[in-house]
TORPADREN-811810 format. One line per 3 residues: their letters; for each residue x, y, z of C-alpha. Coordinates in steps of 0.1 Angstrom, whole numbers, plus 5000, padded with zeros to 4 digits. Layout:
N
A	X:Y:Z ~ ...;
***
This chain:
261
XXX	4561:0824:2136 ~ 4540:0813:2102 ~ 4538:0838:2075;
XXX	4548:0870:2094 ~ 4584:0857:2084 ~ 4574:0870:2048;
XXX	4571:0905:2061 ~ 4602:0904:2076 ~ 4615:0897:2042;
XXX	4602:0925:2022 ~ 4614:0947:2052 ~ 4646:0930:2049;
XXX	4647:0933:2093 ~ 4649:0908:2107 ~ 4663:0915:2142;
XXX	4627:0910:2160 ~ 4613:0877:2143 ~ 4630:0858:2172;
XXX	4610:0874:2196 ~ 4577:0861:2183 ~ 4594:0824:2181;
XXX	4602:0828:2214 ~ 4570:0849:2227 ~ 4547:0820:2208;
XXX	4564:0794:2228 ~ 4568:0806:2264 ~ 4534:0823:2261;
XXX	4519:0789:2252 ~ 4537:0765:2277 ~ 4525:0793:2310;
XXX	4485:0787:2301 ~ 4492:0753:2323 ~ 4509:0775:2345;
XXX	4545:0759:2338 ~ 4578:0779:2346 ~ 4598:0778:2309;
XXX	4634:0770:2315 ~ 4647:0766:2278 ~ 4645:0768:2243;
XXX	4656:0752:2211 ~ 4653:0770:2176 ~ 4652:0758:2139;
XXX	4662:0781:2116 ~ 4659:0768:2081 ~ 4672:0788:2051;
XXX	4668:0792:2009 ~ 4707:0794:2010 ~ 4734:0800:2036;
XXX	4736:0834:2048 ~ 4755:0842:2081 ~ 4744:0875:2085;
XXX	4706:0868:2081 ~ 4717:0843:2109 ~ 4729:0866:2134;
XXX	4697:0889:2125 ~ 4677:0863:2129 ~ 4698:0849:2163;
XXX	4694:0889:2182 ~ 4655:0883:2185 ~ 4656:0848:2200;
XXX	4683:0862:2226 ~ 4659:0892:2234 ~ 4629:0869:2234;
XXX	4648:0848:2254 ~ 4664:0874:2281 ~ 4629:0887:2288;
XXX	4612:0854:2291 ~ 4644:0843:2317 ~ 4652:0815:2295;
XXX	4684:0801:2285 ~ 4690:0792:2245 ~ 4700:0749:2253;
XXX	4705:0743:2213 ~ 4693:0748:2178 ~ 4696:0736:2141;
XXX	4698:0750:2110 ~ 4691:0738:2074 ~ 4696:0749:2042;
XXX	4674:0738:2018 ~ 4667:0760:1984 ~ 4645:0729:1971;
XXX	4619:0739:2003 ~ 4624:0773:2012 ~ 4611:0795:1992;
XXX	4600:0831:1994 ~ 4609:0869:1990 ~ 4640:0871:1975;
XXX	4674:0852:1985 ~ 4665:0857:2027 ~ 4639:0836:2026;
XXX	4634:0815:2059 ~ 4613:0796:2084 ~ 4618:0800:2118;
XXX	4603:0776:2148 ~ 4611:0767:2183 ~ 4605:0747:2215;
XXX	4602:0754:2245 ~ 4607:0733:2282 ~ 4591:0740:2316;
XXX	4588:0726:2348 ~ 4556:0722:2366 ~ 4546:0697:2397;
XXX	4510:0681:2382 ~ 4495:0697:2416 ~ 4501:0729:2399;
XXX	4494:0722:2368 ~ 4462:0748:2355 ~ 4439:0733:2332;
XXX	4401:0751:2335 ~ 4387:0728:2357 ~ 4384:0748:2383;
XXX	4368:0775:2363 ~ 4337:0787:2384 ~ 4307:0806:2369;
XXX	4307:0846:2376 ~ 4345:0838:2373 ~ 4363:0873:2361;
XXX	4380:0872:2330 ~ 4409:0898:2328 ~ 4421:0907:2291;
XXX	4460:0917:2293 ~ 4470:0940:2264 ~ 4485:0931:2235;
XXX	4510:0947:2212 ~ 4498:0947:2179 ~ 4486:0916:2157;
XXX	4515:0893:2174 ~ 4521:0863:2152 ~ 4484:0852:2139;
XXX	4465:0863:2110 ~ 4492:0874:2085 ~ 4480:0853:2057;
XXX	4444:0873:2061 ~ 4466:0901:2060 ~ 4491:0899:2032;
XXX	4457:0898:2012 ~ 4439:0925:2025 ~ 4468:0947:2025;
XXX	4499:0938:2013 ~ 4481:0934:1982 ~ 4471:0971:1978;
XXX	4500:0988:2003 ~ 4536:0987:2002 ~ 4550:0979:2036;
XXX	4571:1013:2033 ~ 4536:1031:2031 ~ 4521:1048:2057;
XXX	4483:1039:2058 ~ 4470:1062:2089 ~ 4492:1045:2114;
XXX	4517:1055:2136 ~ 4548:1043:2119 ~ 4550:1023:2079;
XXX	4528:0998:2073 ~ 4558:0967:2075 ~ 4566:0987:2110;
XXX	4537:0978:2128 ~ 4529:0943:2108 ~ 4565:0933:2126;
XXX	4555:0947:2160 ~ 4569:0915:2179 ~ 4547:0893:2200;
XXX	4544:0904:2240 ~ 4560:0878:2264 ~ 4537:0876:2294;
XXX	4562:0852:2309 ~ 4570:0876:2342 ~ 4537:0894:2348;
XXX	4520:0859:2350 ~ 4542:0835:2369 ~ 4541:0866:2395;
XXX	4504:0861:2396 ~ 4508:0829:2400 ~ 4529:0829:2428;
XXX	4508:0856:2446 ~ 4473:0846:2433 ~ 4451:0814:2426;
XXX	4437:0822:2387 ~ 4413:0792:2374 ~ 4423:0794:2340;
XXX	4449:0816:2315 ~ 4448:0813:2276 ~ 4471:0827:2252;
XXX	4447:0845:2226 ~ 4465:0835:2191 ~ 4453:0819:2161;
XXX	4413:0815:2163 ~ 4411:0846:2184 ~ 4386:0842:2216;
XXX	4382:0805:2203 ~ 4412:0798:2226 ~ 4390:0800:2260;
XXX	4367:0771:2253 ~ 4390:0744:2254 ~ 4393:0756:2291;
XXX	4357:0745:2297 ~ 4355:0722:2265 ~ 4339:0691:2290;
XXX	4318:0715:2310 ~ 4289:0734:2302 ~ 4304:0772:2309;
XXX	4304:0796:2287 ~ 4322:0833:2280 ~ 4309:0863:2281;
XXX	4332:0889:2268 ~ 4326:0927:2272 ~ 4347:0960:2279;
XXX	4370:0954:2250 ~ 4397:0982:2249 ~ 4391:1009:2218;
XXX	4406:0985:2188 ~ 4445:0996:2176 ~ 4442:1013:2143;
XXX	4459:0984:2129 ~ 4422:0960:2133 ~ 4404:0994:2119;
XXX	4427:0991:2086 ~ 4422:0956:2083 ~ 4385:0950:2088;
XXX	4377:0983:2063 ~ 4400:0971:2040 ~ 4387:0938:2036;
XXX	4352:0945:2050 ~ 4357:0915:2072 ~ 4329:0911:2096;
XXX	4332:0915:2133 ~ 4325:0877:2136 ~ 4353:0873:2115;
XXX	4377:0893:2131 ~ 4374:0883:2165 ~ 4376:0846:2149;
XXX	4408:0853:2136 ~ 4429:0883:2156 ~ 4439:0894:2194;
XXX	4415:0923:2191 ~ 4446:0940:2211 ~ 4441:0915:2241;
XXX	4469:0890:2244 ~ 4463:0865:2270 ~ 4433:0865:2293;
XXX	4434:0855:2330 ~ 4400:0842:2342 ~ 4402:0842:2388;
XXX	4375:0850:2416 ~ 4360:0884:2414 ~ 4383:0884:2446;
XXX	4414:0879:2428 ~ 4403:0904:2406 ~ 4425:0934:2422;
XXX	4457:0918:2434 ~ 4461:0905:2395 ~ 4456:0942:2379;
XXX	4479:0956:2408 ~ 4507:0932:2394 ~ 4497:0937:2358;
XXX	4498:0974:2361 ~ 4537:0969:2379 ~ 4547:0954:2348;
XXX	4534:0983:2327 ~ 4504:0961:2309 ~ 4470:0964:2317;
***
């Protein structure tokens, strides 16, 4: 989850944190096109605190429910010497996830054609990259009570938790041949070139859905360039599904049925 546990903090909620463990995980393990059957979790803690535990526990069984998963195990360590933070709740959270796959199945980017369609899925919000960006650019001017032109306060929508695309996709999967899926996370568009890394293929993005207020408010408050930003956030698309222009319809049919586009 990284450093968007410190915003949990100065919220003092932590009740959605375990979705992102869990969404950063399973959302990871189904680019190979791997079915995730469980999870282990690591919670590790600045001193014992029971309740922060069962805060923490109510995201990772949401995260887990929607991503059909069952919760096999986890640890938990207390350690005041390592954890440090905001305020006595300070925490790291991390996870692991198992899937099945037959290698026949297995999805790697190999058989990424060119004029190949790539389909951006929506995300919800920043997800779980780019909070040490920023906590500088503005949780160094705002207080996460503040509302700063958004929707709801500023530490609102900085906890948004991470989509799981767990469903939508093993559904396309099972009712379409895509060439290649990547989780968009840390490095932003980055992610799609280790699907054609041995290849000479490249990506050209376009149609980019009108940016969440929440990129605005970041790039004008740091003047961050547009290089920069699509370097380093979602740009409110999630994962990306590249198929045959003839795939193209029966994958936004199911997307739409699961309420993203």
């Amino acid at each position: 989850v990284g450093t968007k546990v410190l915003v949990a903090q100065m919220m003092n909620k932590f009740d959605t944190i375990g979705i992102d463990c869990v969404a950063m995980n399973v959302n990871d393990i189904i680019c190979l096109a791997a079915e995730p059957i469980a999870f282990l979790d690591y919670i590790a803690l600045k001193k014992m605190d029971k309740d922060l535990i069962k805060e923490i526990s109510k995201g990772l069984v949401l995260g887990a429910k929607e991503a059909s998963i069952a919760i096999v195990g986890g640890e938990t360590a207390i350690m005041p010497d390592v954890i440090d933070g905001e305020g006595d709740k300070a925490f790291d959270l991390v996870g692991m996830v198992l899937g099945i796959i037959s290698k026949k199945q297995v999805i790697t980017g190999n058989q990424i054609m060119k004029d190949d369609i790539i389909i951006g899925v929506e995300s919800s919000g920043i997800h779980s990259n780019g909070y040490s960006l920023v906590r500088k650019v503005l949780l160094s001017k705002y207080g996460v009570e503040e509302n700063v032109g958004l929707n709801v306060s500023l530490g609102e929508e900085l906890l948004k938790p991470t989509r799981i695309y767990v469903n939508p996709i093993l559904e396309i999967l099972r009712k379409t041949k895509p060439s290649g899926l990547a989780h968009i996370t840390g490095g932003g568009f980055s992610k799609l070139t280790r699907l054609v890394e041995t290849r000479k293929l490249g990506f050209r993005i376009d149609n980019m859905p009108k940016l969440l207020p929440i990129f605005d408010l970041i790039q004008d408050e740091g003047k961050i360039s547009n290089l920069e930003m699509y370097r380093t956030f979602n740009m409110g698309i999630g994962f990306c599904i590249i198929a045959p222009s003839m795939e193209v319809e029966r994958i936004q049919s199911i997307l739409r049925q699961h309420r993203i586009v």
